[in-house]
N, C-alpha and C positions, 0 to 999 in steps of 0.2 A: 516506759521506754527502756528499752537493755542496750548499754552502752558497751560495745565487745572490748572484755579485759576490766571493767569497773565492779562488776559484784567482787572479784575475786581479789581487789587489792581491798576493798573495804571491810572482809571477811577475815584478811588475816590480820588487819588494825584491830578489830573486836576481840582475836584468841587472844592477841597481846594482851593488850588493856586486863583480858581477864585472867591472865597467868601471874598479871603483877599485884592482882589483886588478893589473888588465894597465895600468895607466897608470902609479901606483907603486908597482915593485917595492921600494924602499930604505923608502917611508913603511909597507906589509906588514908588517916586521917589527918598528917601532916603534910601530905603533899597531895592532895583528892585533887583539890584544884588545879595543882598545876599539872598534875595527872591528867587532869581531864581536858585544862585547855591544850596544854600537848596532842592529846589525843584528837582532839578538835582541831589541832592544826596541822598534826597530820593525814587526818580526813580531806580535809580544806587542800591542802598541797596535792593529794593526791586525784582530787576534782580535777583541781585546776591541771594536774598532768595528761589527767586522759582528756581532758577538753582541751589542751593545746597539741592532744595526738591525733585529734580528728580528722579524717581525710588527709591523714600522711600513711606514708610503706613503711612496713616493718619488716625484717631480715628475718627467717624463721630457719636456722642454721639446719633442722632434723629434718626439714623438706627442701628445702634449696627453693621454695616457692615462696612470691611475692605479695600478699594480700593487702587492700583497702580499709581503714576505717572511716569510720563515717555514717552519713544520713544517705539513702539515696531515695529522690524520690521518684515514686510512682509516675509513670509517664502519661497518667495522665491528667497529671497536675500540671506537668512540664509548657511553659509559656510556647506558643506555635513560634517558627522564626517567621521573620519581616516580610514578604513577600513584596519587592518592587514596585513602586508602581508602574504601571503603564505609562509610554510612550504618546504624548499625541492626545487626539479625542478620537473615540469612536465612531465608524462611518463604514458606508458601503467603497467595495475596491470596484474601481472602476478603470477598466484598460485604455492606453491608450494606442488605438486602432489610426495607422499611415494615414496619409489621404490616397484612395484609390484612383487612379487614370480612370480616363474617358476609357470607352467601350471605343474599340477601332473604328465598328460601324457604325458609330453614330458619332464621332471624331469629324469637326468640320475644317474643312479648310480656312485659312487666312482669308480675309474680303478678298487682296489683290489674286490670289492662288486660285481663287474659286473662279474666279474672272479668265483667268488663265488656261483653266482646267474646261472652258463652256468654249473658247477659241480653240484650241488643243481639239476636241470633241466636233467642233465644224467644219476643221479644217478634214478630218478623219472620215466624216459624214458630208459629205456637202447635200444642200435642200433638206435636210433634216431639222425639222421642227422643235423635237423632242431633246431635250437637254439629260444625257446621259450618266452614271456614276464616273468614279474618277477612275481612268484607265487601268487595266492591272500594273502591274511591277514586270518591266522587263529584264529576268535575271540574266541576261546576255544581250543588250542593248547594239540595234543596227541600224536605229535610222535615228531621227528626230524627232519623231514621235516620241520613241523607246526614252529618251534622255527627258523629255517634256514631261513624260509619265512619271519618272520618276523620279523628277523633282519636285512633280504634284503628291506623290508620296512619300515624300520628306518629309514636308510641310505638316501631311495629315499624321504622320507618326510624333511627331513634334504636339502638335495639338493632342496629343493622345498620352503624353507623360513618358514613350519610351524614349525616346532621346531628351536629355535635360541639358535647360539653355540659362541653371542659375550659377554654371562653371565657368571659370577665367580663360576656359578655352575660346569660347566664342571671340575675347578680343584679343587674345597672341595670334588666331589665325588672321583677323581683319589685319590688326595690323602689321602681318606679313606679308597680307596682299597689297599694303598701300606702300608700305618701304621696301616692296621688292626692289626697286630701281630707281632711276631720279624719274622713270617713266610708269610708274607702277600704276595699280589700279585706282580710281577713287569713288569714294563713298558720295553717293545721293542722297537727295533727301527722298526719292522713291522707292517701295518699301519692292523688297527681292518679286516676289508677287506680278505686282503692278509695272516694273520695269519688264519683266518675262512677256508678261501677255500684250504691253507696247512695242516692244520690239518682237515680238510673232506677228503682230497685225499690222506694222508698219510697212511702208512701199519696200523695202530692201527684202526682207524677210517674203513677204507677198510675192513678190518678183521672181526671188532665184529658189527659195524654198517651200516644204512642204510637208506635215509630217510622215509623208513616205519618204522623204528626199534620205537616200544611204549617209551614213557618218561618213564610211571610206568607201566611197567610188569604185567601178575597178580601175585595176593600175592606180590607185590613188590620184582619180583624175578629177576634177570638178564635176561636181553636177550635172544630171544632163540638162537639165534648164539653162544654166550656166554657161554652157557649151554653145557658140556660134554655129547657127545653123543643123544642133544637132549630129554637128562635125569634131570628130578625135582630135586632140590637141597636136601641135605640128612639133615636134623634136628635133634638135638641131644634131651638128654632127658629134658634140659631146655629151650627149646625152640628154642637155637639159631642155626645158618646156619652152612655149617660147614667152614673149614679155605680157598678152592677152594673158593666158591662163595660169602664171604664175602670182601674178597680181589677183584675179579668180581665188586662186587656192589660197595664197594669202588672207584674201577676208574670210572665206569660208575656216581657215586656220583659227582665225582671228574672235569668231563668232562661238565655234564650238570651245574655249577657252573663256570666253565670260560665261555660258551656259555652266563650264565641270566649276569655274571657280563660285558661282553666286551657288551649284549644289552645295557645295561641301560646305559655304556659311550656311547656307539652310539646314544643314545637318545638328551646327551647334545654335542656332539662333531662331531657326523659324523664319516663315515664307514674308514673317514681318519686319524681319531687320532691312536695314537698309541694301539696297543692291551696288556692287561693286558693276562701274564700268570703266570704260577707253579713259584717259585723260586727253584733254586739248593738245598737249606736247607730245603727242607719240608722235614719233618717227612714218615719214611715207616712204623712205628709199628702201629697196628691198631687202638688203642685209642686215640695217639696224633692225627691222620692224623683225625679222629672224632673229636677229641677237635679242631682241624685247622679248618677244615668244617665248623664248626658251627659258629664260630668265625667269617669265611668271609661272612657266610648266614645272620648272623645280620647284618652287614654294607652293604651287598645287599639289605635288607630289607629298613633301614635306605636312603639307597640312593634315592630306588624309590621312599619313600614316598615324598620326598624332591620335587624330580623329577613331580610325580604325583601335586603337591601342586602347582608347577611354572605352571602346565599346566591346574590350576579349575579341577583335578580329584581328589578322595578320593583313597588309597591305604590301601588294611587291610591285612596285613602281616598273615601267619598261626600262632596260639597260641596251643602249648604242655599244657595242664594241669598237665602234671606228674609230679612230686619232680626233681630237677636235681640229677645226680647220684645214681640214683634207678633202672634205665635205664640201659636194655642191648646193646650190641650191632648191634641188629636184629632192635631191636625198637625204637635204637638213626637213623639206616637209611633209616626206615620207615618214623619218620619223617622230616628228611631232605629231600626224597620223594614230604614230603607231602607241605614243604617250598619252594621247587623247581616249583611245581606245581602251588603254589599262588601266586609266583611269577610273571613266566611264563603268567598266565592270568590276571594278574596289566598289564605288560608290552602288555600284546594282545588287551586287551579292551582300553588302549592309542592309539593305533596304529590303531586300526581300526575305533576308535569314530573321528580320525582327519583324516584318511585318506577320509571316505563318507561325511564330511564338507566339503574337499579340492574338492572332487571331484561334491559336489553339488554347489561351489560355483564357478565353473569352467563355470556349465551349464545354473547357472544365467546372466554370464557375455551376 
């Protein structure tokens, strides 16, 4: 093994030693020994200096360069480094895939909805046997039908995962409806569905309506069923209706208002929550029962927008320009009319812009 710098300090220990030997012969044999262990120990010193210069820098003044002493080994004696170990145990990745919605078309209605939806479809049909799909979506709604339609496709888009009812929205709107007033609306224990197709098939509904029956009348007038004898309401010399068909227009007011409010919870809840109706304490005299109206037509309004906003649409409520209480009573139910109305097509143009996604993205698959 050549140690760089050690042959050449042991080579000139050796001239010494033998310069002092051929110069004297007489001092050889009285100092051999110490001659020699000197010599020996300066060997020995001189080990130990190159072995304590190993793997140090030395300053090489005529090259201004820095070199290493030392061993260096072969790389590939060189220990490998540690490598980590692994995280965990070994396994297959397996993703985790949503839950996918029901298929549109094959998306069932609620029990009470489907019940709804078979009255709805007889009334449309009469003497028809045959029990129909559920109506389409009326994206501009004019009768009662139109509103029946498509609150039977609420229901079924709900049952279908595009509307979600695991949001806190579903109870700030109920219970907007029930503290609208000291007269607000209240919760049943019968499900939005089941209350719908009772009160469509009940004598009141039977009697004055139909799902032909217009939302808005012309002139904003009752019903023709509604109407005595088939005869135009009689107007007094201030313009207003007379006590017959104000009372008329009144519950028809009154009816088309449970119908937008029990949509818009079907919007966030499904055709299975409970239905909002009348409470025993409303008002019969005809101003209050106007002042109630209005009252729950703002928090309808309110709701949808809410509603509308959870679902990326815009909702623009009807705006009265008139003074409050300037207003008659022909004109405060003209327009609530006309609130009912823009309602009614918030809640259509919902229902019908997610129902042709639902349905085109059915056809993607």
């Amino acid at each position: 093994m050549n140690i760089t710098g050690l042959p050449v300090l042991i080579s000139s220990q050796i001239k010494a030693l033998a310069d002092d030997v051929s110069t004297s012969p007489s001092q050889q044999s009285a100092g051999g020994v110490k001659s020699a262990q000197g010599s020996n120990a300066s060997v020995d010193n001189h080990e130990v200096e190159a072995s304590s210069d190993l793997n140090t820098t030395v300053d090489h003044s005529n090259t201004g360069e820095r070199s290493k002493r030392g061993f260096r080994m072969p790389s590939i004696m060189r220990r490998p480094p540690k490598s980590s170990p692994p995280i965990g145990m070994p396994g297959t990745f397996k993703p985790i895939v949503p839950p996918k919605a029901h298929p549109l078309s094959n998306a069932p209605n609620s029990r009470g909805m489907a019940n709804f939806r078979d009255i709805i479809f007889k009334s449309q049909h009469p003497g028809s046997s045959i029990i129909r799909p559920s109506p389409p979506v009326a994206a501009q709604p004019k009768t009662f039908g139109d509103i029946a339609g498509n609150l039977i496709a609420a229901d079924r888009l709900v049952k279908a995962g595009v509307f979600k009812t695991d949001t806190s929205l579903k109870t700030v709107t109920r219970d907007a409806f029930v503290n609208a007033s000291i007269n607000g609306l209240v919760s049943t224990p019968l499900s939005i569905g089941t209350y719908a197709g009772s009160v469509w098939s009940g004598e009141t509904i039977k009697g004055n309506f139909s799902a032909a029956t217009p939302l808005l009348p012309p002139a904003h007038q009752p019903a023709p069923s509604q109407q005595s004898n088939g005869a135009g309401p009689v107007a007094s010399s201030a313009g207003e209706q007379d006590a017959e068909t104000t009372k008329l227009r009144l519950d028809n007011t009154e009816l088309k208002l449970l119908f937008a409010a029990n949509t818009i919870q079907t919007l966030t809840e499904g055709g299975e929550g409970k239905a909002l109706v009348k409470g025993s304490s409303w008002p019969v005299e005809t101003t209050e029962r106007l002042d109630n109206v209005e009252k729950l037509y703002s928090v309808s309004e309110k709701n949808l927008e809410a509603i509308a906003t959870e679902n990326d649409f815009i909702f623009k409520p009807y705006k009265n320009d008139s003074v409050p209480g300037t207003k008659g009573v022909t004109a405060r139910l003209d327009a609530l009319d006309k609130r009912n109305e823009a309602i009614n097509k918030g809640i259509a143009r919902i229902v019908a812009v997610r129902e042709v996604e639902m349905k085109t993205s059915e056809l993607s698959v």
